[in-house]
N, CA, C and O atoms as a Tinker XYZ file with bonds, in Angstrom:
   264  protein
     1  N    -20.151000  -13.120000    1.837000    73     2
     2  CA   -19.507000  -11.848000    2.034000    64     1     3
     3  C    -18.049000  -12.092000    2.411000    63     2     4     5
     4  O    -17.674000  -12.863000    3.294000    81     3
     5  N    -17.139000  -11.206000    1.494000    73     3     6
     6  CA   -15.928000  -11.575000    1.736000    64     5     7
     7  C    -15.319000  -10.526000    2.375000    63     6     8     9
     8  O    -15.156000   -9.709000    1.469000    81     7
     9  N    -14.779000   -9.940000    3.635000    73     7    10
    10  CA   -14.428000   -8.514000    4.004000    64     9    11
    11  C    -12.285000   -8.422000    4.057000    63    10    12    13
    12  O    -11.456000   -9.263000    4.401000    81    11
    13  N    -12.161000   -7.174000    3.603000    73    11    14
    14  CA   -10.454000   -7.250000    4.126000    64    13    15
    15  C    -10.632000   -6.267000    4.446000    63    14    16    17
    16  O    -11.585000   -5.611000    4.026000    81    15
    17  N     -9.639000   -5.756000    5.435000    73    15    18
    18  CA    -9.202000   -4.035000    6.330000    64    17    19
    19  C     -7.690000   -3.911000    5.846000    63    18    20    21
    20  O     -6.729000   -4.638000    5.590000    81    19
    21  N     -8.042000   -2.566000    5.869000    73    19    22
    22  CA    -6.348000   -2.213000    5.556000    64    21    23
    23  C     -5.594000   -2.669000    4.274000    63    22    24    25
    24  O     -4.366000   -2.722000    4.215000    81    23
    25  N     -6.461000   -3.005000    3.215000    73    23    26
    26  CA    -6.064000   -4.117000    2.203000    64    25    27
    27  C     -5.286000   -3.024000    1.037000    63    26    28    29
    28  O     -4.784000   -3.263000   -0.061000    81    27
    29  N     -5.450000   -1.650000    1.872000    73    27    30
    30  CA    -4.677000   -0.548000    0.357000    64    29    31
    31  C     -3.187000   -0.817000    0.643000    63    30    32    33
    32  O     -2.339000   -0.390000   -0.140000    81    31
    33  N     -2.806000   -1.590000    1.866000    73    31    34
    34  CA    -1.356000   -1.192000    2.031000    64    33    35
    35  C     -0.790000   -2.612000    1.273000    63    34    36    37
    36  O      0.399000   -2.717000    0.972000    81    35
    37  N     -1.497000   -3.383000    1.078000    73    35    38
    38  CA    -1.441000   -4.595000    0.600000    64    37    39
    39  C     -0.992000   -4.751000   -0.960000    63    38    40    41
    40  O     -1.367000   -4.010000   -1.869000    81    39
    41  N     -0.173000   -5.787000   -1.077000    73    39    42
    42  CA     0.956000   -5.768000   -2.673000    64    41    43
    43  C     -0.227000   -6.470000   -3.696000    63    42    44    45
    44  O     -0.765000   -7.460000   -3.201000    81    43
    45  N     -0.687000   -6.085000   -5.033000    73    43    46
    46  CA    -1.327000   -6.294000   -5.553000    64    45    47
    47  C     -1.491000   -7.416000   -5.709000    63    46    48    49
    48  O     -2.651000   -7.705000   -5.414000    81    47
    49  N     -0.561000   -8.781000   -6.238000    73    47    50
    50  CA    -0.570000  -10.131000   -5.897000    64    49    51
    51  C     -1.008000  -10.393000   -5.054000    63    50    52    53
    52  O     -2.007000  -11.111000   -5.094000    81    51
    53  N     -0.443000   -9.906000   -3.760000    73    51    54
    54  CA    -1.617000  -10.728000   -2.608000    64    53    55
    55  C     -3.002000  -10.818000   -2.710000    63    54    56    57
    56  O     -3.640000  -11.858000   -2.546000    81    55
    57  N     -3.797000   -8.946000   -3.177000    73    55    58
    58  CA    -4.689000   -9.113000   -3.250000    64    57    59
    59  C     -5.526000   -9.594000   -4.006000    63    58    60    61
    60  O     -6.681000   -9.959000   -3.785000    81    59
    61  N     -4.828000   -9.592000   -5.062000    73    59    62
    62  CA    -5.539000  -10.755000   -6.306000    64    61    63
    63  C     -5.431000  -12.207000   -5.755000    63    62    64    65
    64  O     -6.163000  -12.898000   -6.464000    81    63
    65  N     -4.652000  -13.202000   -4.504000    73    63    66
    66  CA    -5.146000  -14.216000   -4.722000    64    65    67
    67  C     -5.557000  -13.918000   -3.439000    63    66    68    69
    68  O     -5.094000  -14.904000   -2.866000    81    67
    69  N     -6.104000  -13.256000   -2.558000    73    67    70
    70  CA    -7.375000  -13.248000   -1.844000    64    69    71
    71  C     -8.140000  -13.343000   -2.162000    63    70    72    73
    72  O     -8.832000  -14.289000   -1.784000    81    71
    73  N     -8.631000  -12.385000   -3.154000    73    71    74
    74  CA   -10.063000  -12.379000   -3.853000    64    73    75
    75  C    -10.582000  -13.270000   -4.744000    63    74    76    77
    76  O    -11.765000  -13.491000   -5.005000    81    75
    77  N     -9.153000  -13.977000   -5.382000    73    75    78
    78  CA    -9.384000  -14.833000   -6.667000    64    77    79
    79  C     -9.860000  -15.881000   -5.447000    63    78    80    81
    80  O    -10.388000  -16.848000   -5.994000    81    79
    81  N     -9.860000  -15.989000   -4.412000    73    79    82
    82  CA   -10.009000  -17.292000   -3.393000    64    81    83
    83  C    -11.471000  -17.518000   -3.088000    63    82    84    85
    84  O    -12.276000  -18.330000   -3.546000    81    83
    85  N    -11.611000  -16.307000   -1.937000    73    83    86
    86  CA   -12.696000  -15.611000   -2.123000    64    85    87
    87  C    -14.106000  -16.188000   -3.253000    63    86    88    89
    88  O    -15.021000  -16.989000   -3.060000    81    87
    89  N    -13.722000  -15.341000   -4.440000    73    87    90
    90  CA   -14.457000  -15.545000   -5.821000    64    89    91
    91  C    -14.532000  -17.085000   -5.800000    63    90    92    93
    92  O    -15.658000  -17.535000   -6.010000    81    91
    93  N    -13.675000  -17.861000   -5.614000    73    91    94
    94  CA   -13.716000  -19.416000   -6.229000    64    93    95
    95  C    -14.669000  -19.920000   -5.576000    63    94    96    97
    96  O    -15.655000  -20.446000   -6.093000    81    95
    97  N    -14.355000  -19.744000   -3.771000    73    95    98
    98  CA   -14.621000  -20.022000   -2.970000    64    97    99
    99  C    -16.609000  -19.690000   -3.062000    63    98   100   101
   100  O    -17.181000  -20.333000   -2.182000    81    99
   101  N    -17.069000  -19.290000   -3.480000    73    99   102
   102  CA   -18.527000  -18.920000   -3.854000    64   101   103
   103  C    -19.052000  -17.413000   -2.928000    63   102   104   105
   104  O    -20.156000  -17.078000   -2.498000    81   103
   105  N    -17.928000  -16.860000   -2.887000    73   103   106
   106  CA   -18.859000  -15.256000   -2.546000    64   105   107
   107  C    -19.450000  -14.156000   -3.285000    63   106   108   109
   108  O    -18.898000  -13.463000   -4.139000    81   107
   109  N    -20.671000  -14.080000   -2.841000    73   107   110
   110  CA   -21.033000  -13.438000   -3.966000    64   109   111
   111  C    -21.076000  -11.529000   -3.346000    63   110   112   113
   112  O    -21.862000  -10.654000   -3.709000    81   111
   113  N    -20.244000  -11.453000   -2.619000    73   111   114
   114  CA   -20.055000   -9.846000   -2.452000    64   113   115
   115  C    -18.722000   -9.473000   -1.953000    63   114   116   117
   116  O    -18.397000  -10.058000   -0.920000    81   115
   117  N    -17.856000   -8.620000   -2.449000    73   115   118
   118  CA   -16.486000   -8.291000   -1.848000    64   117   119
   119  C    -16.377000   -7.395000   -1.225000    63   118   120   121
   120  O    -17.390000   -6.695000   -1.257000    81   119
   121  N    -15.314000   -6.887000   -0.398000    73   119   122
   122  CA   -15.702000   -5.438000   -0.408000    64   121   123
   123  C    -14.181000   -5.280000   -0.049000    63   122   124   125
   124  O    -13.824000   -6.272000    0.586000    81   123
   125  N    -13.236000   -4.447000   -0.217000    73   123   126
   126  CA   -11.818000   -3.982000   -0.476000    64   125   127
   127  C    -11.838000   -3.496000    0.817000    63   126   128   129
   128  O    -11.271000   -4.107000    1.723000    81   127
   129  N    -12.509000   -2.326000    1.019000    73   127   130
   130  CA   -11.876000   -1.575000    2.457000    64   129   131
   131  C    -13.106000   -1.243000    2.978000    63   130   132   133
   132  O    -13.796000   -0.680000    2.128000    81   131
   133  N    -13.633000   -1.366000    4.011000    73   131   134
   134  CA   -14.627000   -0.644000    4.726000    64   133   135
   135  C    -14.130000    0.374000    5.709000    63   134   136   137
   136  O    -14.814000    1.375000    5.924000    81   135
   137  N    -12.989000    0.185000    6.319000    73   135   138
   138  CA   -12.471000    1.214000    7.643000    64   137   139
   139  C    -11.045000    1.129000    6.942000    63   138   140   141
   140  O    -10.738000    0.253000    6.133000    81   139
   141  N    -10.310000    2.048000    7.319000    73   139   142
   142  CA    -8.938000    1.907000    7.825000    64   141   143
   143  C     -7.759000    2.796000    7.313000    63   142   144   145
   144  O     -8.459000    3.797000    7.163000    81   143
   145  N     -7.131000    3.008000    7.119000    73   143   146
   146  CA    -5.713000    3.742000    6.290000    64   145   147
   147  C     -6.124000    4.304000    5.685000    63   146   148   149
   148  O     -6.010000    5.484000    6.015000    81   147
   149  N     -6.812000    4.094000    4.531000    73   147   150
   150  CA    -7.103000    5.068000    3.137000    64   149   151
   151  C     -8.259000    5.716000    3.819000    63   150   152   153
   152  O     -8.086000    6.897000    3.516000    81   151
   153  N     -9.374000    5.663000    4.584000    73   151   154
   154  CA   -10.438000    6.377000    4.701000    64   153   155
   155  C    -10.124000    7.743000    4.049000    63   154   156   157
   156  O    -10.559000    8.038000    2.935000    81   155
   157  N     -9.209000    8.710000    4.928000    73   155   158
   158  CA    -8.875000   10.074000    4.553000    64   157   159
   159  C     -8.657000   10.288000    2.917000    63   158   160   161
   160  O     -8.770000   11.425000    2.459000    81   159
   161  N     -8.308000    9.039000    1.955000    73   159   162
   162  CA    -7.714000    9.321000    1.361000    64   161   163
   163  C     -8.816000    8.472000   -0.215000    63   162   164   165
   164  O     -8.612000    7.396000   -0.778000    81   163
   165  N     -9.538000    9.158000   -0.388000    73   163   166
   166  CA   -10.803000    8.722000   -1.906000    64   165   167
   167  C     -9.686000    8.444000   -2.695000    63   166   168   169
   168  O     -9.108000    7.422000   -2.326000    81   167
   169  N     -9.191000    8.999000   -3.646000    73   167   170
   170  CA    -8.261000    8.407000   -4.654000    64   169   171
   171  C     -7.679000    7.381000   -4.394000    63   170   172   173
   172  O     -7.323000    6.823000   -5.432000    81   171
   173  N     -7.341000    6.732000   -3.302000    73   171   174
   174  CA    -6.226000    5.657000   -2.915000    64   173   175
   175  C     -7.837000    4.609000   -2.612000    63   174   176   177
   176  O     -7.700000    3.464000   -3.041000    81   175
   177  N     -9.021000    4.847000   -2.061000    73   175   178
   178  CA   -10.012000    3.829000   -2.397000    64   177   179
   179  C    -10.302000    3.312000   -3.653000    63   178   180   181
   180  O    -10.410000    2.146000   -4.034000    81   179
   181  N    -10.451000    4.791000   -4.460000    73   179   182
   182  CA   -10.905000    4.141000   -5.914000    64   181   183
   183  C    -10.104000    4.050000   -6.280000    63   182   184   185
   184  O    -10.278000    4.902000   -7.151000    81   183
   185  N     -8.803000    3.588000   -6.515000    73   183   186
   186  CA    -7.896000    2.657000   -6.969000    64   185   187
   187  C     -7.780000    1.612000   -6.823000    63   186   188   189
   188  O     -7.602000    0.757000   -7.691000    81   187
   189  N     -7.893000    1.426000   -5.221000    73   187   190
   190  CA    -8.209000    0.028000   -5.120000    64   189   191
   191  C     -9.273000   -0.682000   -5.481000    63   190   192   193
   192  O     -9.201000   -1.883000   -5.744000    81   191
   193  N    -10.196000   -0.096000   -5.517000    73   191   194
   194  CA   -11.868000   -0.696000   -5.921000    64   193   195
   195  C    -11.926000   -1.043000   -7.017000    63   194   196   197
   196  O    -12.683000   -1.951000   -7.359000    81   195
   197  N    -10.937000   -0.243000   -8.062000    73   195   198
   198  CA   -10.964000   -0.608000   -9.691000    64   197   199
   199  C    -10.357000   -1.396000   -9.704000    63   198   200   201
   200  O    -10.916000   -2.335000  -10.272000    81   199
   201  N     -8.948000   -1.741000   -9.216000    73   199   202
   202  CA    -8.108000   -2.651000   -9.266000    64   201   203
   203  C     -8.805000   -4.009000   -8.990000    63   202   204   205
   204  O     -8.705000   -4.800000   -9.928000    81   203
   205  N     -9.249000   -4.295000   -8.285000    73   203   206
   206  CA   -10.091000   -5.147000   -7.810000    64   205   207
   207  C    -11.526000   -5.839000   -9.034000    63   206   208   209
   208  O    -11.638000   -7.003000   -9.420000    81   207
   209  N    -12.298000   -4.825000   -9.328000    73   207   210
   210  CA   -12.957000   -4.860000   -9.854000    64   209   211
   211  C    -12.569000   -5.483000  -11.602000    63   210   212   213
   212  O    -13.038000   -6.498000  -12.118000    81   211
   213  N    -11.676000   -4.591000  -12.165000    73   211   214
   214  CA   -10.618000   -4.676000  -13.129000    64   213   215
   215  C    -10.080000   -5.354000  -13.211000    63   214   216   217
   216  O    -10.052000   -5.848000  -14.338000    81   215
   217  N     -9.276000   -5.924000  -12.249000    73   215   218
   218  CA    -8.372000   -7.243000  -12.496000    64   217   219
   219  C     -8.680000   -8.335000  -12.075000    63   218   220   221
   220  O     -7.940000   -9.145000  -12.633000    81   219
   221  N     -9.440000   -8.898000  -11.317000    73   219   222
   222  CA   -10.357000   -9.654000  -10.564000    64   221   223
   223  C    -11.158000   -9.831000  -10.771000    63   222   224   225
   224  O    -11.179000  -10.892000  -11.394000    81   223
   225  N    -12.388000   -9.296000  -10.617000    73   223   226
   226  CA   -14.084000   -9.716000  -10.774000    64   225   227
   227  C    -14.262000   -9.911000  -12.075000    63   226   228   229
   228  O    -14.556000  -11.032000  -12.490000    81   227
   229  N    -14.114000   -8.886000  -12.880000    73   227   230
   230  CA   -14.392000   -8.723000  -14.417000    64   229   231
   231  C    -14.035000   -9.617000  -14.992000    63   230   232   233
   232  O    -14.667000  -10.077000  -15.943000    81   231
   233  N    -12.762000  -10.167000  -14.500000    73   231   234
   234  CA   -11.868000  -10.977000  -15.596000    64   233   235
   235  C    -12.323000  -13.125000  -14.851000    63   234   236   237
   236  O    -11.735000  -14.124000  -15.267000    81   235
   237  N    -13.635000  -13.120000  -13.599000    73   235   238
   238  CA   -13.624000  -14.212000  -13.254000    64   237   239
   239  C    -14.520000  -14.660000  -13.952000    63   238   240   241
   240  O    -14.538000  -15.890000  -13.998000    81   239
   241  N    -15.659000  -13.886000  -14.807000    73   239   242
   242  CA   -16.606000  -13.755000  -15.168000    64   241   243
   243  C    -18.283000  -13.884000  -14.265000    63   242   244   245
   244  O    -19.448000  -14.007000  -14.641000    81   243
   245  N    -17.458000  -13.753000  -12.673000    73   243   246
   246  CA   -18.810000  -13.746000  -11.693000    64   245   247
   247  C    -19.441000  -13.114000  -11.751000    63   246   248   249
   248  O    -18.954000  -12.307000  -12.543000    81   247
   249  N    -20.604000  -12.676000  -11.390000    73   247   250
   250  CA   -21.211000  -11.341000  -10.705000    64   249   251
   251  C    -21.022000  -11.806000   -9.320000    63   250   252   253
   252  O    -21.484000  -12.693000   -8.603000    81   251
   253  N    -19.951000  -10.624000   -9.207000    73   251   254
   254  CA   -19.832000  -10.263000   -7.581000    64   253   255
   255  C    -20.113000   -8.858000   -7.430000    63   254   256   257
   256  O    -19.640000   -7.968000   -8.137000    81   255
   257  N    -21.155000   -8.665000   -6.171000    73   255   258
   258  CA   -20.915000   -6.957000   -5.658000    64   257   259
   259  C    -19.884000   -6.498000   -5.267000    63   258   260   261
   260  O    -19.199000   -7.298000   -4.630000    81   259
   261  N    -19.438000   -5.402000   -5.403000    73   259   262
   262  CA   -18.301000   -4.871000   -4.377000    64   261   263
   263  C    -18.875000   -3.342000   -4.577000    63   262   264
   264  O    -18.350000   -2.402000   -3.981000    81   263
């Protein structure tokens, strides 16, 4: 299990080599935001969740949850 907070305020590069780390690193579940900044704000989650999902997972060829 790989967890980040607050990771919507975060520059997309960064978060791609967190996760790409993460992913290498053998986790087999991500998860973008559980608490924090975006709560109030669904559209700004599922952006990030796709982004993530989309540019990251899909493209490592893992199965990771998120």
């Amino acid at each position: 299990m790989y967890v980040t907070e607050d990771t919507i305020r975060t520059d997309p590069d960064t978060v791609r080599k967190l996760y790409t780390t993460a992913i290498e690193g053998g986790r087999a579940r991500c998860s973008a935001m559980r608490h924090g900044w975006a709560r109030p704000l669904p559209w700004a989650r599922f952006a990030l969740v796709k982004f993530v999902r989309e540019q990251i997972v899909e493209p490592s060829g893992e199965k990771i949850r998120h």
